[in-house]
Structure formats: structure tokens, C-alpha cells
N, C-alpha and C positions, 0 to 999 in steps of 0.2 A: 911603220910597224915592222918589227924586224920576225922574221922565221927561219926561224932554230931548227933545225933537225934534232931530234933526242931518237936513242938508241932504245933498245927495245928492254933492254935491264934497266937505263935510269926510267924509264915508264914505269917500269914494274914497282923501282924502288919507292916514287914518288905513288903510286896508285896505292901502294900498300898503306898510306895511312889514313884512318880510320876515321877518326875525328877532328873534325877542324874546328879550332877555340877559337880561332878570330872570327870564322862565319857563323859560329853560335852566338856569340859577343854581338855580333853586327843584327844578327837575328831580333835578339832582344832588345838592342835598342830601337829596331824597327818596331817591335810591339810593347813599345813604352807605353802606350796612351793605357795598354789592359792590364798590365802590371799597376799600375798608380790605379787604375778601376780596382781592383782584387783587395788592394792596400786601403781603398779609400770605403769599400765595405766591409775591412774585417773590422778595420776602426769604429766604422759604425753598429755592428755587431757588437765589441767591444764595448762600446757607452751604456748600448743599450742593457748587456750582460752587466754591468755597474750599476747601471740606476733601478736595473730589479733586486742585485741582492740582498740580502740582508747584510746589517752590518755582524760582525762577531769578536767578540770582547774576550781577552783573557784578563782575571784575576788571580791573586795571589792569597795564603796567609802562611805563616811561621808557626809553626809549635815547637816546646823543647819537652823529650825525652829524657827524662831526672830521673835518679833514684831521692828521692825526697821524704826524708826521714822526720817521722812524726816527732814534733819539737817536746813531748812529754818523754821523749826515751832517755832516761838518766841512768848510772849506774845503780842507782839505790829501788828503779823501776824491777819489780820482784815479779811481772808479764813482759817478754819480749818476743818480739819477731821478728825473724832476719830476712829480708827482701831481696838482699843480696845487689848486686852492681846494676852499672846499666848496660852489661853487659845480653848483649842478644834481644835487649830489648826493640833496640832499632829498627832490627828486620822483622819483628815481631807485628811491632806498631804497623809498618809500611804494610805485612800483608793483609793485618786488621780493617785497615781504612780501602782495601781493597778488594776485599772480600763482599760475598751479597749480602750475609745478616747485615751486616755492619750498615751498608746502600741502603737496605730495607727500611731499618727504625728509620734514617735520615729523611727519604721520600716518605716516610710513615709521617713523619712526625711535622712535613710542611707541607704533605698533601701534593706533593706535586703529581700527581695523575688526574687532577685536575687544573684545565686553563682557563683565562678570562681571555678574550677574544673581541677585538674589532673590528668591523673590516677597513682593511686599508687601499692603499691606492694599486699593488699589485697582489696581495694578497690577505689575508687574518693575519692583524699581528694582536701578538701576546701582548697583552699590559699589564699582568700580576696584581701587583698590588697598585695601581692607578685605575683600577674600577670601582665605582664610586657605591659598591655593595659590596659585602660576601655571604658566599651560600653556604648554609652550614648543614653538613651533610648528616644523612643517617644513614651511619656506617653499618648497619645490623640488615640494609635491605637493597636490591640492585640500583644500579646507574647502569643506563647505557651506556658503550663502547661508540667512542670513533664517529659522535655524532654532533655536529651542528646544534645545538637545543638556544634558539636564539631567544633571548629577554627586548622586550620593546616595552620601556615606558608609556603608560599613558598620561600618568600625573606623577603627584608625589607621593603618592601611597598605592599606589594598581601600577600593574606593569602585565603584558603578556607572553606568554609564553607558546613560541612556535616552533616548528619545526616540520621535516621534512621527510617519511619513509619508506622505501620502496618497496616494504613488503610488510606482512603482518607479523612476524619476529624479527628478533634482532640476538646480538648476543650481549648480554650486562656483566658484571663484577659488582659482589658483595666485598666494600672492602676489608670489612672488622677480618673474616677469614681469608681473605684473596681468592674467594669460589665463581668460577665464571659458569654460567647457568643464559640458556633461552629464556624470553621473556617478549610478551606480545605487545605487539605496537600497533595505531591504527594506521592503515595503509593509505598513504597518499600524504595531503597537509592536516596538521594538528594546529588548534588555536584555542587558547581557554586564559581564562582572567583569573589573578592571584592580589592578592594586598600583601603589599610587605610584612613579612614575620608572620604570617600564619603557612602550617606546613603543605609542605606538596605532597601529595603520595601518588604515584603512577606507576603504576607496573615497571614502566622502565628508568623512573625519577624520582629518589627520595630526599625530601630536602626542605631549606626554611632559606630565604633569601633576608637579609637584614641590611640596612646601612650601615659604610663604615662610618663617616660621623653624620650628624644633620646636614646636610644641604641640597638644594634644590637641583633637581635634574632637569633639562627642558624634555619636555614630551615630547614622544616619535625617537628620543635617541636607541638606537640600538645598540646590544652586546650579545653573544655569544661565548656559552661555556663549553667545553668539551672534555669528556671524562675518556682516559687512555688507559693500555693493559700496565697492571700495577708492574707486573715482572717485566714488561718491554722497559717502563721507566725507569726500575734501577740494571735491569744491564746496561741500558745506556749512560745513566750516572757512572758505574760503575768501571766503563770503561775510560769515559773520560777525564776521571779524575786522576789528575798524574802528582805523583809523593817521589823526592829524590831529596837528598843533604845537600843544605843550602850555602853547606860549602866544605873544604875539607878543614877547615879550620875549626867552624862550627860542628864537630860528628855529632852532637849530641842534639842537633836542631835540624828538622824538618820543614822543608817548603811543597806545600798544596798547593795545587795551580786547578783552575776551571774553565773552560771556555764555553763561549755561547752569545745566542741574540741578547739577553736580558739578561743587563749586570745587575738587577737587582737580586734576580733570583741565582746567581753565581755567588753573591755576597752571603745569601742566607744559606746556600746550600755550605759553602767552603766554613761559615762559624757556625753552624749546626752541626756539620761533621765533626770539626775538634770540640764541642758542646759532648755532643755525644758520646766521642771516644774518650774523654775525660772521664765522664759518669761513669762509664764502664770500668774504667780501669781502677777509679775506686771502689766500688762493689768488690770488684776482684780484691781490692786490698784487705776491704771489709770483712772479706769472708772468712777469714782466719780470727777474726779477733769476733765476730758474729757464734762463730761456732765454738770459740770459748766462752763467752758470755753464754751460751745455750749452758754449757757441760757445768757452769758457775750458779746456775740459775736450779739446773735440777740438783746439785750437791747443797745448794740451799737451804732449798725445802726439805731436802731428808733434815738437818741438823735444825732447822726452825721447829719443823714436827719432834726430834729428839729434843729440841732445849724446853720446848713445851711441856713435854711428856715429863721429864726430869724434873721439873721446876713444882708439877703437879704430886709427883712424887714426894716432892722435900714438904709443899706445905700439909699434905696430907701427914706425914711422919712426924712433924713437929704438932699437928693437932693432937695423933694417939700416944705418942713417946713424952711429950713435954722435954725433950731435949734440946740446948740450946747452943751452950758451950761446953768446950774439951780443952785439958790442959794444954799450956803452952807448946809443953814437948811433943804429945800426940799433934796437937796441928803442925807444927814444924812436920815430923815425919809422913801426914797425912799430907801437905803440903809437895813434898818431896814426890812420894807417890802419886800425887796427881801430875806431877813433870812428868813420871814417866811413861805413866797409860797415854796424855795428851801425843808424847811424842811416838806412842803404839801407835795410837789413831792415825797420825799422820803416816807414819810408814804404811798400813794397813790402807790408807786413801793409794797412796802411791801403786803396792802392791794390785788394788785394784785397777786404777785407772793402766797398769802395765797388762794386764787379764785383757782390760776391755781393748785397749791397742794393739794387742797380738792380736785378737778374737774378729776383729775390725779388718786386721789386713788380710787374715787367712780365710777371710768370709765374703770381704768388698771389692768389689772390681773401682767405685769411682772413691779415691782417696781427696775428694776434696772439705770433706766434714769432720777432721779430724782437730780435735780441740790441741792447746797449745800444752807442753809440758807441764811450764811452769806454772800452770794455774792450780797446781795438787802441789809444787814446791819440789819437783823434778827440775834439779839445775844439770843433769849431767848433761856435757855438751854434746856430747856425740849421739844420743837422743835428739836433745833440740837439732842440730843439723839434719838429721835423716829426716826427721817430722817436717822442717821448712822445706827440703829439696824433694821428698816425695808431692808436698802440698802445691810447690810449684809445677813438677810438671806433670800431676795430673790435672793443673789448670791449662796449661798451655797442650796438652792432648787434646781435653775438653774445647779448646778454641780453635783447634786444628779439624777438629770434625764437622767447620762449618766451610772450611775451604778445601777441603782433599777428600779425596773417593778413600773409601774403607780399606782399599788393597793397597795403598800407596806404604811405600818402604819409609815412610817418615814413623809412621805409628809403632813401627813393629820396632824402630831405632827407640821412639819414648819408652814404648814396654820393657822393650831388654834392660833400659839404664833406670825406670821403677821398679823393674823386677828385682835388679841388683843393687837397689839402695833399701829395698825392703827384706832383704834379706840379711843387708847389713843391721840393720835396725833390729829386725827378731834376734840376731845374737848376742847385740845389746842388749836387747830386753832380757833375755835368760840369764844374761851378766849380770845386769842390776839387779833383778830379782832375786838371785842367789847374796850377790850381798846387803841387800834386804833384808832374809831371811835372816841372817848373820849377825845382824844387828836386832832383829826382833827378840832375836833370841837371848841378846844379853841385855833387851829390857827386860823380856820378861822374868829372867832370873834375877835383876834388880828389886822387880816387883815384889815376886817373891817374899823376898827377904823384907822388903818394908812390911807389908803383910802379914806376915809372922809376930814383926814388932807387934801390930796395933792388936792381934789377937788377944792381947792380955784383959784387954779391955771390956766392958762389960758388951753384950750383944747391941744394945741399942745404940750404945755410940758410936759403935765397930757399922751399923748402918748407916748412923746421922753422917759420918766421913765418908763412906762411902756413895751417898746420895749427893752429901756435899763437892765429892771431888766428880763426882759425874757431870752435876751440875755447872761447875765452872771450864771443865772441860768443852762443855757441848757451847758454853757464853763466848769462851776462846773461839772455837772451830768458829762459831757462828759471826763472829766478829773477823773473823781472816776471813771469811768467803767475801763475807760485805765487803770489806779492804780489796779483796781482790776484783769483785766484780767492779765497783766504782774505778779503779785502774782500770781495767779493760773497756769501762764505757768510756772512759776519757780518753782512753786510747782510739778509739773508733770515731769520739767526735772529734777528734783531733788530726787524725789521718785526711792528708790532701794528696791530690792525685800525681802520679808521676807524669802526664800530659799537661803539658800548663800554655795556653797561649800564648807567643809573646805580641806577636802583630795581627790585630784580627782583621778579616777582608773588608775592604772597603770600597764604595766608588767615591774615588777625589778626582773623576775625570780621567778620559787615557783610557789604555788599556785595548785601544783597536788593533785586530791583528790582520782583519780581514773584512771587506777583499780586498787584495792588494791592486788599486785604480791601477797603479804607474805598469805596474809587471802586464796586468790585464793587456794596459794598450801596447806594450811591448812586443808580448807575444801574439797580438794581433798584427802589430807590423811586421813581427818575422813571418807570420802566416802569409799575411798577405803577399807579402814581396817572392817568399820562399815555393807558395805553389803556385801561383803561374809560371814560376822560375823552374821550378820543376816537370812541371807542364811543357812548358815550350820545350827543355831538353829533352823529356820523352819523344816530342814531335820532331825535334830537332834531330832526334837518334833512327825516329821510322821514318823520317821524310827521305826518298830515295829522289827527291828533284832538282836540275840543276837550277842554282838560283844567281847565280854568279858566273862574269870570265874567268874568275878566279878557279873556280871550283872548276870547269873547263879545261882549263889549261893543268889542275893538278891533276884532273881525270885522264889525261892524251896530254899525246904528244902532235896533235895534228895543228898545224896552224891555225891562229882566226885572223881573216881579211878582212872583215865588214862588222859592223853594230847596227843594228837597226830600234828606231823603238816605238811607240806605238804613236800611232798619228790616225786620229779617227775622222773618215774620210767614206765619202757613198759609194767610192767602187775603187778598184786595184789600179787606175791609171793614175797613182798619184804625180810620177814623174813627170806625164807629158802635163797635166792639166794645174797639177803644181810645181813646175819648175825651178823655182827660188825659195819651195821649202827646206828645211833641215833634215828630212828623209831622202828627197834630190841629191841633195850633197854625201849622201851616206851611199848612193845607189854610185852614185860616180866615183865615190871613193872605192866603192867594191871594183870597178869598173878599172880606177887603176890599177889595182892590185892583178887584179886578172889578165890584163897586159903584162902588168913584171914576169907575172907566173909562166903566158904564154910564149913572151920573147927570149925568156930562157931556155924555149924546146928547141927545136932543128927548124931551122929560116925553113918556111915556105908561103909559096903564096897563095897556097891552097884557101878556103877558109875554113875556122877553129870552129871546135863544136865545146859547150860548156852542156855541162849533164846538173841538173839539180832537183835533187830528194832531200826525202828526212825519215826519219823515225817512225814514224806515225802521222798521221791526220791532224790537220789544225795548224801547224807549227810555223806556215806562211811558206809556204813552198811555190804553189802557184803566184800568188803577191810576188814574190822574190823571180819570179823566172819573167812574168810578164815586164815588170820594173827592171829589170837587168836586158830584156830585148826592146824594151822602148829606148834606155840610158845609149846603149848602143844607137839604134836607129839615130835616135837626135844626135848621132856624133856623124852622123854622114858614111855607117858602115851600114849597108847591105846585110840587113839580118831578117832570118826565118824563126819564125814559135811554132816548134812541136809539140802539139797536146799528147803527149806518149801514154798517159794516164787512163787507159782504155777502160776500166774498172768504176770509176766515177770521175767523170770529164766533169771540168769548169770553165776551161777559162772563155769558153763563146760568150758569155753573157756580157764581160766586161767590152766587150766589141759591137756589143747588139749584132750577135749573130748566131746562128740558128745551127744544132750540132745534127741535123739531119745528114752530113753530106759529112765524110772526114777520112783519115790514113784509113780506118778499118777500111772504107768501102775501096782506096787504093790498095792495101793487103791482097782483097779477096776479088782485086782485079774487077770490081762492080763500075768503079770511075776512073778516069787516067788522072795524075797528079795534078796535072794545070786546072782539071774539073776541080778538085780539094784544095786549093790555094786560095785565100781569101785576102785580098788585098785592103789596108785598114785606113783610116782615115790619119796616121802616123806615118810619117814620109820615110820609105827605108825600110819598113816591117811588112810580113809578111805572116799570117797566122795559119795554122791545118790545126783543125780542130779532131779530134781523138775519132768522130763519129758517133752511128750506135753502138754500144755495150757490143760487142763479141764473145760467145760463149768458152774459147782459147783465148785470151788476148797473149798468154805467154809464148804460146807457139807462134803467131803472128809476126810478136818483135820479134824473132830468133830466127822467121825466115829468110829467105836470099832478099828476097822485095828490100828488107830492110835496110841490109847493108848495102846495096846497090841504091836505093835512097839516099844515104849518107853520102856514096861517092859523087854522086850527080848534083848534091846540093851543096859539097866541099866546092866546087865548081861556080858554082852559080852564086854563090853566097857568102859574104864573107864571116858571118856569124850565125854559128846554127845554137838555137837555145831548146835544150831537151828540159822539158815539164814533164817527168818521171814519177811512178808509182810511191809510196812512201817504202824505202827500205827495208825497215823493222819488219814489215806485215807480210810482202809477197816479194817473191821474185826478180819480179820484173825488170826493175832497177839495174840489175848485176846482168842481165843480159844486155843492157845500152851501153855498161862500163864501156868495153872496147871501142863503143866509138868515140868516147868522149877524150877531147884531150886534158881538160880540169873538170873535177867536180866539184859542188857544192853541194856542203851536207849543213842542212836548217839544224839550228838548237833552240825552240823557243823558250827563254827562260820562264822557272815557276811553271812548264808545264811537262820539257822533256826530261824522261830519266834517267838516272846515271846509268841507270844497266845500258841504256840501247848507247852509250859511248862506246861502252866496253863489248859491243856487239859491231860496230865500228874498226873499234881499235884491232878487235880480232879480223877483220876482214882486211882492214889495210898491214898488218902485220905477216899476214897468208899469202899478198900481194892482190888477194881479187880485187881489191882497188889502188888506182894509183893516182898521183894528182890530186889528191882531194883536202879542201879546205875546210872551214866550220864559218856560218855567217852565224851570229846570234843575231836572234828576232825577240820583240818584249823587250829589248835591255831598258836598265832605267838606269839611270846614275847614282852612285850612292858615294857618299862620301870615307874615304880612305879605304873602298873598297876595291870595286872593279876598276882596273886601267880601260880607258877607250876614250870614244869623242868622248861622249857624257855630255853629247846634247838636249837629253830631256826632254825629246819628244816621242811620238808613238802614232801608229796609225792605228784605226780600230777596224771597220766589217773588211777588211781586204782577204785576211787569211780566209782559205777555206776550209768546209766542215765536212767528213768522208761519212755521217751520220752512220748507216748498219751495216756495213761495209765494213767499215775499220776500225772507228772510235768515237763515238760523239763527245763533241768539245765542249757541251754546256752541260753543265753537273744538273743530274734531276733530280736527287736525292736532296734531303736539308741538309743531312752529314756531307754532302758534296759542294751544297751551297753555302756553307759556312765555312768550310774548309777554305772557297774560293776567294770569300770576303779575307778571309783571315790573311789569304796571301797578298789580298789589294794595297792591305794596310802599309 
């Protein structure tokens, strides 16, 4: 083994790093068996988290977004309505189907806050519609909330009804209104008999259970319904349902997606919803051609009541006048004149229906009941436009008020742009009305003048035309309304909705999204492997113990002579009583090196003294001083063991001999030295046991006695072996320095700490010591680790224990006893 001198700055520079990745690396593979332990329980965790979940399903459907023009709209169509593009329809739709009204009718309309329930192997599962009944509810009166209400057959017609309450209320939901209200339950277990199809009524259960088809149930099967808050149900629909363009190619088509346990209830919800949103959106369409048929309906009846009244008029005038016919030229002219009153009448419709549309907007806040122009025979377009673009966005205000708070800047953005199309529209109307006027006016100076003509005529027939021409006027008008209203009913049944299906949801199998098995055990393996890995590096980072030469030699620069390693044996004399073990051969190998060390000092032939300590208690100090003065002795040198250790003496025992008598009572001059020499059964040795405990032991060694000791037994001996105090703790030690000529400083791996190197390293840098070496004790061989023999053995009770003195070596705690195991491994 070669020894290198290193200077005090490469110390420093090598001391200075912090971390070492090869003895973390080597660390962990030393505690492979509990990393693959960690691994092999997240994995099982992992299985286990899989065979409890539920599974969870996403489905699909497509809708398209059309402006979809009712196929009776022709040009010679004398009712029309303009719908306009699809444009803004898109984001309309999307916020529609996302909105709560919209959630509401859907969960309204399949009931979903109510579930069928089974129990399954880890928990109730849902089976919707695989319950071989359904209950049909009476939405006028409460259900409990969030309760178990379990149904057990007993035949094929009786089943029971049980359940379970911990107190005598509960809270229910009416659901016709969504009113949650208390309602008494009876406390404890409920049990009572029902026949299928006759109703329940329970304070907290209204309802009628029925088969869905005939068939036989075995008795004792159980099920379980439970009724949920209606509004918990659709926010949570409401959230989940996700609407985005199913492509950018497609803008005009929309894909709905749902997830969840039960695809069947994902199927109904996803084609209920476009079901829904359909109907609605024609209603909306409806509503414009609804509210002309109203305004069609009561112009009607006024001119039915006038064709009546007229017609009543003519035959009563032909009973008292006996008038029948008038010349040809009088009816031609009376003829003419009925053109022009007819086309009075219709201005004068116009005229008014322009009254009741000013009167309408300067009066109504919701513009959504405004009948169509053209159903009085108002073609001007800039009319119709204002009337379709006010009609549209006081619907889409109207539909904005179920998703947006009152103050939202959307509303106030609709009103400014009704505000400013209805005021376009009132200056039309004063336009039109003015040339209206314009025109009435040169009927009625047409009139006039026919008028004039027929005066010639006698009184009665100047009536008979005049009844007459009333007459046919009011069978016209009466006849264009009819014309009109049947166009606008044909309009209306003819109207299909801009929302049209094109793929509706389905289960064709598929559709699993979750859980993901493979990811589960994935991230079970990173867990696994990852925190004990983590683990041990935290440990790796607070562990201040040397566990390695390696770490040794990058801690100091002091040499190591010897490895020792553990050899479990009944007492310290392993050398003499095992001589041909592989600790032997480790004590002699120290034993050359000690010679190299010594025969490089100044030749004398005095004899060498060897000083050895340690750090602390435990670390084989005493093991190592008695085994290095036997290794000696059996060589034919003349060596003395000094128990220096006045603090807690050991080593008499290992000699069977008894520490009554020792250097203290030489110290204090009680015995002479030849009294304190104990002569051993080892040929060549010579032991002085410490004595009793002395209340000074440091002043002791530090007196004259002492060093005058050391000269008389340089003399007499050719090896003196000093068993010295542990370092770290006392003194003591640093007073025998000078007489030592080598030291040995114990490291026992896995137990010394790196501080007390560096408590070391300071003392031999200072010079308070000099000659000193490092034996490691504990070593074990590790591959591509520490250099040394790497014999792979060990002694065990040999070191000793300095129990309340210095340090006790057996961990009492469990955090100590675990820690200890952990380092075994």
C-alpha cells in the first residue's frame, strides 16, 4: 500500500466536494432489495386502483348549423321572412347547448336525478335502463334526496321497500317546481309491502313502480333507487358536455362529446340534447310566422263580422227597394269605384297596421310579437328588413338572459343596435305613411268623381251600388286574408329547424377513455422506483458517516495501513487463539506497515511505543491495541499493553484479570510498577491494567510518573502499546501524543463521522499530532468500490462499549434500530 503525502491545499481542494455520485450510486445498489420492495407495492396498489375503478366512456354526435329555408318560399310567396345567414349562428348554438335552461329541459326531460342502483362487487353501480321496472314518479309531491330507498322482490307482483334513516327528517325535492323542502322520515329501518302499479305516497316517496316488459324476477333480488339535487345534476351535465367545430372544413357542423360510467345514458343524453335544441330552435323560427297568423286571424274577423253585416244589408235592401239591376254603364262605373274604395281599404289596413307598429315600439320593451309586414301587403323592403333584424335580436337578447347576469356589456351592446334599428324603422314608417297619404288622397279624389257620375241616378240604386260595391269589397278583403292566412299556415308547417342531426350518438362499442391500466402502472413504477430513490438521496445527503476507504481517503490526507472486518468471536484475543484466521493476517499486515513507518525514524534501539485511539466509543480501539500487542508478542518482540483509558478501562477481562490493582494506583504511588504488571498467558506480553476510575485521570497522565514510565519501559521493552481515551470526547489522548512514536487512529465504517476526520485533519495539520495513521474497522468489501484486502470477514463482541461515559453503541430507539438494520443491508 503506497503513502502519499498530500499538502494541505490538495486536502482542502479534494475535501471541498460535496457530493459523491459513485457512493450514492453504490449506496443504492446496496439497497436494491427495498427499491424493487417500493416498486413491487406501488404496482400492487396500482392493480388494485384498476380493478376498483369505474370504467369511463366518451361518446360523440354531429349536428349541422343551416340557415334552412322553408321550401314553400317562392317569389310569387306574397308572406316572407328573412332569417338571414348562418352567420353568428355557431357561437349562438354552442352557447345555447351550454347554457343551464337548455341542461335543465334535457335532465328534465330523461329524469336524470333519478338512478337505478345495484350493488356491485365495490360499490352501487348505475344500470339505467337494465332495471327490469321503472318508477314513475309524482312530480307534484317530494322524493328524498341522496338516499338509498332499496326495492327487494318478493314475487312477481309484491316487492319491498326498505331503507335506512338516521334521523327523523330528511331534506326532499318537489320536482314539477325544483322546491327542496324538509320532510319527516321514520328514524332508524323502514320496511313496508307494495304490489306493482299501485301508488306509494310517503312523506318522503311519491311514486308508482311498474314493469318495463313482462318477465319474471327471481325473489330476494335487490335494487336500489336514489333521487339527487336537480341543480347539482345539470351543473354537472352542463359542465361536461363539450361542443367545438368538427373541423375547419366543416364551420357549419358541430361535434358534442360526453363522458361517463354509462354509455347508455351518454347516448340519450347527447340525442336529447340535439332533440331538444332542434325543437327550440324552431319555435323560435315559428314565432314570427305564429304572430302573423295571430295579427291574420284577428283582421279576419273584423272583415268576416263586415262581410256579414254587408251581405245582411244587401238582402234586407233588395226585400224593401225591389231593386235588382242597373245599367250597363252605371255598373261599369260602379264597378270602377269599387277598385278604388277596395284599394282605400287596403291603404287605410296599411295605414293602420303602420299606427299599431310605431305604437308597438314606442310602448314595448320585448319586440318579439311583431307580425310580418307583408301580411297587410307592405312590400317596402326597408320595412321588412328593420322588422326581421329588430325580431331577431330581441330573440337572441331574450336567449342571452338565460346565460349572462343583467349588467353584462352584451345587453347594453343588443339594446344600442335595437335601439338604432328601431329608430331606423320609425322614420320609415313616417316615410311611408306620408306617401300613403299621398296616394289616399288621389283615390279619393278619383272617387269622387265616380260619385258624382252615379248621383244621376235615382236614390235607390245609388244605394243598391253602393251596398253592392261594399259587398264585394268586404268578399275580396275576406278572401285575401283567407289567402294569406293559409300561406302563412303552410309557412309554419313547413318551417324545419336550422339544427339538423347528422350523426346521432351511439353505442357501436369503443369509446373507453378511462382509466388508463398501462399509464396507472407506469406511474406506479416511476413512483415506486422514484421515492425510495429519493429517499435514500435525502439519507444520502444527511448521512454524515464514513461508509467507505474511498470516502476516507477523499476526507484526509492521512494514510490507511490496515482494514479490518468484522469477525464474530467471544473475546478480543482473536490473534493469539485464532492465528490462521483472515483478521490475523490483517493484524500482521498492520504490523508490517508499522515497521515500514517505524524504520523510517532515527535507528534506535530503544523500544517503539504505538498510541491508539479513535473518535468515539465503539469503533474497536481496545480489539485493535490488544491484537496489535499480541501480533507483536507472537513475533518474539518483548511488548507491554497499557490500559491508558482511566475513564472506562476494558481490556482486564479479555485476560481474566481483575482491574483492582493498575498505573492509577502506580500514579498515586499506592503500588510500585512490578506490583501493576500482570504477566499473561501470551509469551512476550505484558498487560497494566488502567486500575480504579481516578477522579483526575488527565492530570495523572500529564504527570512526571508518566513520562518517566515511558523511559524505563523504552528500556525494558521493545514495544510499548498505549490503549488511549477515544480522541473526539476527552483529552486525554493528546497528552500521550509525545510519547508515541506512530499513532493509530480507528475509523469504524457505517459508524464514524466524517466531522471527527476533520477534527483530525485539524489536529494533525496544527502538528498536535504526528505519525498517525487510519486502521478502518467494520470494513466489508464491496465491489468496484473500496480498494483494500477485501477479505470479507469481520469480528463481532470484540470492540468495546463506553455506555454513559461517551456513547452508547446499540441504538435504543426504533428510529435507531432501523436506521442500524438499514445500514446491515
Amino acid at each position: 500500500m503506497a503513502y502519499t503525502e498530500f499538502d494541505d491545499q490538495d486536502f482542502q481542494d479534494r475535501g471541498g466536494i460535496t457530493f459523491d455520485f459513485k457512493g450514492f450510486l453504490l449506496k443504492l445498489l446496496n439497497l436494491w432489495k427495498w427499491v424493487l420492495l417500493c416498486v413491487g407495492v406501488a404496482l400492487i396498489v396500482a392493480y388494485f386502483i384498476n380493478v376498483r375503478k369505474q370504467n369511463v366512456y366518451r361518446l360523440s354526435s354531429l349536428i349541422s348549423v343551416e340557415n334552412e329555408q322553408n321550401p314553400f318560399f317562392t317569389a310569387n310567396t306574397s308572406i316572407s321572412f328573412n332569417w338571414g345567414g348562418v352567420s353568428g349562428k355557431m357561437g349562438k348554438t354552442i352557447t345555447t347547448l351550454q347554457t343551464r335552461s337548455h341542461n335543465e329541459r334535457v335532465v328534465d326531460s330523461l329524469e336524470y336525478y333519478m338512478t337505478y342502483l345495484v350493488e356491485g362487487e365495490y360499490r352501487k353501480e348505475d344500470i339505467y335502463k337494465n332495471a327490469p321496472f321503472v318508477v314513475k314518479l309524482n312530480h307534484d309531491k317530494p322524493q328524498v334526496l341522496n338516499r338509498h330507498l332499496g326495492i327487494r322482490f318478493l314475487d312477481s307482483n309484491t316487492f319491498e321497500l326498505f331503507a335506512e334513516f338516521p334521523s327523523s327528517s330528511a331534506t326532499a325535492q318537489i320536482y314539477s317546481t325544483k322546491e327542496k323542502l324538509s320532510v319527516s322520515t321514520p328514524q332508524g329501518a323502514f320496511n313496508q309491502k307494495y304490489n306493482l302499479g299501485a301508488p306509494i305516497a310517503l312523506p318522503f316517496f311519491n311514486a308508482t313502480l311498474q314493469l318495463r316488459t313482462p318477465r319474471d324476477i327471481k325473489p330476494g333480488t335487490v335494487f336500489y333507487i336514489q333521487f339527487l339535487n336537480f341543480d347539482s345534476v345539470v351543473n354537472r351535465y352542463k359542465n361536461r358536455v363539450k361542443v367545438a367545430p368538427f373541423s375547419k372544413n366543416s364551420s357549419s357542423v358541430l361535434q358534442l362529446s360526453l363522458s361517463g360510467t354509462n354509455k347508455a345514458k351518454i347516448v340519450d343524453y347527447l340525442n336529447a340534447t340535439s332533440d331538444i335544441l332542434s325543437r327550440a330552435e324552431l319555435e323560435r323560427k315559428n314565432l314570427y310566422a305564429s304572430n302573423t297568423i295571430k295579427f291574420i286571424d284577428s283582421s279576419l274577423a273584423i272583415e268576416s263580422a263586415r262581410l256579414k253585416d254587408v251581405n245582411d244589408e244587401m238582402n234586407n235592401f233588395r226585400k224593401q227597394s225591389k231593386v235588382f239591376n242597373i245599367s250597363e254603364e252605371m255598373t261599369e262605373t260602379s264597378a270602377k269605384l269599387k277598385t278604388y274604395e277596395q284599394q282605400k281599404d287596403e291603404e287605410y289596413n296599411k295605414l293602420h297596421y303602420l299606427d299599431a307598429l310605431e305604437d308597438y315600439l314606442n310602448t314595448k320593451t320585448n319586440y318579439t310579437n311583431i307580425a310580418a309586414p307583408s301580411s297587410v301587403g307592405i312590400n317596402e323592403g326597408n320595412i321588412q328588413s328593420s322588422v326581421t333584424k329588430i325580431t331577431q335580436l330581441a330573440i337572441e337578447r331574450q336567449n342571452l338572459e338565460y346565460t349572462t347576469k343583467p349588467d353584462s356589456p352584451l345587453f347594453k351592446d343588443l339594446d344600442r343596435r335595437i335601439d338604432s334599428e328601431k329608430n331606423v324603422l320609425l322614420e320609415t314608417i313616417n316615410a311611408t305613411r306620408k306617401t300613403l297619404n299621398v296616394y289616399l288622397n288621389s283615390i279619393n279624389r278619383n272617387i269622387a268623381q265616380l260619385e258624382s257620375q252615379l248621383s244621376e241616378l235615382p236614390e235607390n240604386e245609388q244605394k243598391f251600388l253602393k251596398i253592392q260595391r261594399k259587398l264585394s269589397i268586404s268578399q275580396e278583403a275576406y278572401n285575401v286574408y283567407m289567402n294569406k292566412r293559409s300561406e302563412a299556415a303552410i309557412v309554419k308547417a313547413a318551417n324545419v329547424s336550422d339544427i339538423v342531426t347528422i350523426d346521432e350518438a351511439k353505442d357501436i362499442g369503443g369509446g373507453l377513455i378511462g382509466p388508463n391500466k398501462s399509464l396507472n402502472y407506469m406511474m406506479a413504477l416511476m413512483i415506486g422506483f422514484l421515492t425510495p430513490l429519493l429517499l435514500i438521496f435525502i439519507i444520502y445527503l444527511l448521512d454524515n458517516t464514513i461508509h467507505g476507504s474511498d470516502e476516507v481517503e477523499r476526507l484526509s490526507s492521512i494514510p490507511i495501513i490496515g482494514l479490518l472486518g468484522k469477525y464474530r468471536y467471544h473475546n478480543n484475543l482473536v490473534v493469539y487463539e485464532k492465528p490462521k484466521s483472515a483478521v490475523s493476517e490483517s493484524f500482521r499486515a498492520i504490523r508490517s506497515s508499522l515497521q515500514f513507518i517505524l524504520n523510517k525514524q532515527a535507528n534506535t534501539n530503544r523500544g517503539r511505543t504505538i498510541m491508539i485511539t479513535s473518535s468515539v466509543s465503539g469503533e474497536g480501539k481496545t480489539f485493535c491495541s490488544i491484537n496489535i500487542a499480541t501480533v507483536y508478542a507472537l513475533s518474539g518482540k518483548k511488548t507491554i499493553l497499557l490500559g491508558l483509558d482511566l475513564r472506562k478501562p476494558k481490556i482486564f477481562d479479555d485476560f481474566n484479570l481483575t482491574n483492582d490493582r493498575g498505573i492509577v494506583n502506580y500514579f498515586i504511588g499506592d503500588n510500585t510498577f512490578d506490583e501493576v504488571i500482570n504477566h499473561t498467558h501470551i509469551d512476550n506480553l505484558d498487560v497494566v491494567t488502567s486500575g480504579p476510575i481516578p477522579p483526575n485521570p488527565s492530570e495523572l497522565l500529564m504527570s512526571d510518573r508518566m513520562s518517566q514510565l515511558i523511559t524505563e519501559l523504552r528500556d525494558t521493552y521493545d514495544m510499548i502499546i498505549l490503549d488511549t481515551p477515544p480522541l473526539g470526547l476527552v483529552t486525554d489522548a493528546l497528552e500521550l501524543v509525545k510519547y508515541a512514536d506512530t499513532s493509530i487512529f480507528m475509523v469504524r465504517l457505517d459508524y464514524t463521522k466524517k466531522g471527527m476526520l476533520q477534527l483530525i485533519n485539524a489536529k494533525h495539520r496544527a502538528g498536535e499530532i504526528k505519525n498517525i495513521n487510519f486502521v478502518l474497522n467494520f470494513y466489508k468489501h464491496k465491489t468496484n468500490n473500496n480498494y483494500g484486502y477485501g477479505y470479507g470477514y469481520g469480528y463481532g463482541y470484540g470492540y468495546g462499549v463506553y455506555g454513559n461515559a461517551y456513547h452508547t453503541d446499540k441504538p435504543k430507539t426504533l428510529l435507531q434500530k432501523t436506521k442500524a438494520f438499514l445500514k446491515r443491508l
